[in-house]
N, C-alpha and C positions, 0 to 999 in steps of 0.2 A: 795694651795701650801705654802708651810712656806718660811719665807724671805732668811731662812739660804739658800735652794737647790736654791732657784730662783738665788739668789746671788753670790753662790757659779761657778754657770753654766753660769753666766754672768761673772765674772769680774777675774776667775781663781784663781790663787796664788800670782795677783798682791801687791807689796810694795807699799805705797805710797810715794811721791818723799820725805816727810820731813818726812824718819823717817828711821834712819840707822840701817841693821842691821851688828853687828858684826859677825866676824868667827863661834863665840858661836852657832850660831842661835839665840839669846837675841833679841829683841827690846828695842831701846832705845828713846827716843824721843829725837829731836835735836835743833829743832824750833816749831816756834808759839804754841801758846794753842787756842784749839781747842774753838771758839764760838759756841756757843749752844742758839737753840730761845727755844720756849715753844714745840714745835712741837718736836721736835728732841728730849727732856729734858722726853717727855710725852712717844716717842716709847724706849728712853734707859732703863726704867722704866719696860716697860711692856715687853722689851724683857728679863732682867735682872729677871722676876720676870717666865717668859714662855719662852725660844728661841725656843721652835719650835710651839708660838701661828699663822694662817693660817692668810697670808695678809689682806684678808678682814679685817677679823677681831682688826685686829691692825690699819687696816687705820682706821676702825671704832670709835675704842678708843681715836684715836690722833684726830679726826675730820678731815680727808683728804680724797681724791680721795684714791683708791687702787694703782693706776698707781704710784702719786707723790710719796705713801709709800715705793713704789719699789726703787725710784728716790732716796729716802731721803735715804736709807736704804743703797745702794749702795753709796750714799756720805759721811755716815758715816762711811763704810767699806774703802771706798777708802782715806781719811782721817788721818786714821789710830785709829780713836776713837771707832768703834768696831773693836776687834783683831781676833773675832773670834767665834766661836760656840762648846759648850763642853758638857759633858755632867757629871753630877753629880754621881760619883761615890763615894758607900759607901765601904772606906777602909773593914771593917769588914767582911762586906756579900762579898768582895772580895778576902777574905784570910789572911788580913794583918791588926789585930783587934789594933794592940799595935801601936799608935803614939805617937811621942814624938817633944820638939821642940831642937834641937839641937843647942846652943851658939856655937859662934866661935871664936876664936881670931887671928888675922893674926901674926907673928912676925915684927915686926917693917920692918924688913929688905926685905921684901915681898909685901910692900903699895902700888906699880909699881904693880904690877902684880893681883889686886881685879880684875878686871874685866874678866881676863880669867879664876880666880880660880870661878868666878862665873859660870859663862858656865859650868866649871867642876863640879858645884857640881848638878847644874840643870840636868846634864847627869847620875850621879849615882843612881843604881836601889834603886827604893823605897821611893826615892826623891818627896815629893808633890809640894813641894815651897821652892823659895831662895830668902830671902830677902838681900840686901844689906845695910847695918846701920852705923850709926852715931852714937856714943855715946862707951858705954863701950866694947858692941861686934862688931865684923864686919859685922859677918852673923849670923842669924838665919836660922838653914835649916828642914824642916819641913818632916818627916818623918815616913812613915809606915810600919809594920814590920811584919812577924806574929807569933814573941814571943820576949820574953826578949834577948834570945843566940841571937838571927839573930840580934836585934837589936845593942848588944851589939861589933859582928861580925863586922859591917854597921859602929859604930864609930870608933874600931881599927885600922880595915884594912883602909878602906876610909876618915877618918880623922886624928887620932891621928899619922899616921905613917908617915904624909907629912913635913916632915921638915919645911915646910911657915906655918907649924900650930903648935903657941904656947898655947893653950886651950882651949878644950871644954867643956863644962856643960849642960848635957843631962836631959832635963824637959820632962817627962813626961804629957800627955793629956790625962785625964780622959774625959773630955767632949767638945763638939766644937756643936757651930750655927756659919750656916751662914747665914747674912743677906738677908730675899728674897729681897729687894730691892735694886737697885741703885740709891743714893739720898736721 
């Protein structure tokens, strides 16, 4: 049985108490950071690298009991230090071959309101990721499309026409890895 169903069928759709989530559905983290021994450090690893590798088997790796992997697995879910279980989907073989990364710029007059515009952009179709930043952009929103028109479609309609958005700059992605590991 992999950690994700065991865990999943254990502990539901619970929050953990320090970790709020907004209207968005966003998590946000509020308090403490999370300690972490070698153990914990060894299964975020291997699940980062497999999320659906078979309990045995990961207690194996971390050198524990099966039972405490369940334990630990579940306290890092409950925690709030795993969020979750997903699975790897490739935009292309999925229909939406064209990504791009999307700059954002807020208007000044709109600085009050990032966090709901973030929610919003996490919601719009095509949407892979919404970063939130510091520096010359606001947001980078990370996007899949499956051609230039839709793409192009995606920044008009959905960004440029919001008055709290004084500009965007749309970078194209020719290539992306992502790291198999965590750590």
């Amino acid at each position: 049985m992999s950690p994700e169903s065991s865990e999943s069928s254990r502990t539901g759709n619970r929050r953990p108490n320090n970790v709020r989530t907004p209207r968005s559905g966003l998590e946000r983290r509020t308090i403490e950071n999370a300690s972490l021994d070698d153990v914990d450090q060894i299964l975020l690893e291997e699940l980062s690298i497999d999320a659906r590798v078979p309990n045995n088997a990961l207690a194996a790796k971390a050198g524990i009991a099966p039972s405490t992997c369940l334990a630990r697995i579940r306290a890092l879910r409950e925690r709030g230090v795993i969020r979750g279980f997903h699975a790897d989907i490739d935009p292309a073989l999925a229909g939406r071959p064209l990504q791009a990364m999307v700059a954002v710029r807020i208007q000044p007059t709109a600085r009050n309101r990032l966090n709901s515009f973030l929610g919003h952009l996490s919601e719009l179709p095509g949407v892979l990721n919404v970063f939130l930043l510091g520096g010359a952009y606001d947001f980078f929103v990370h996007v899949a499309a499956p051609d230039s028109v839709a793409l192009n479609t995606f920044v008009v309609e959905h960004l440029s026409s919001i008055p709290d958005v004084a500009l965007t700059e749309t970078n194209l992605i020719f290539q992306h890895a992502r790291s198999p590991r965590f750590g």
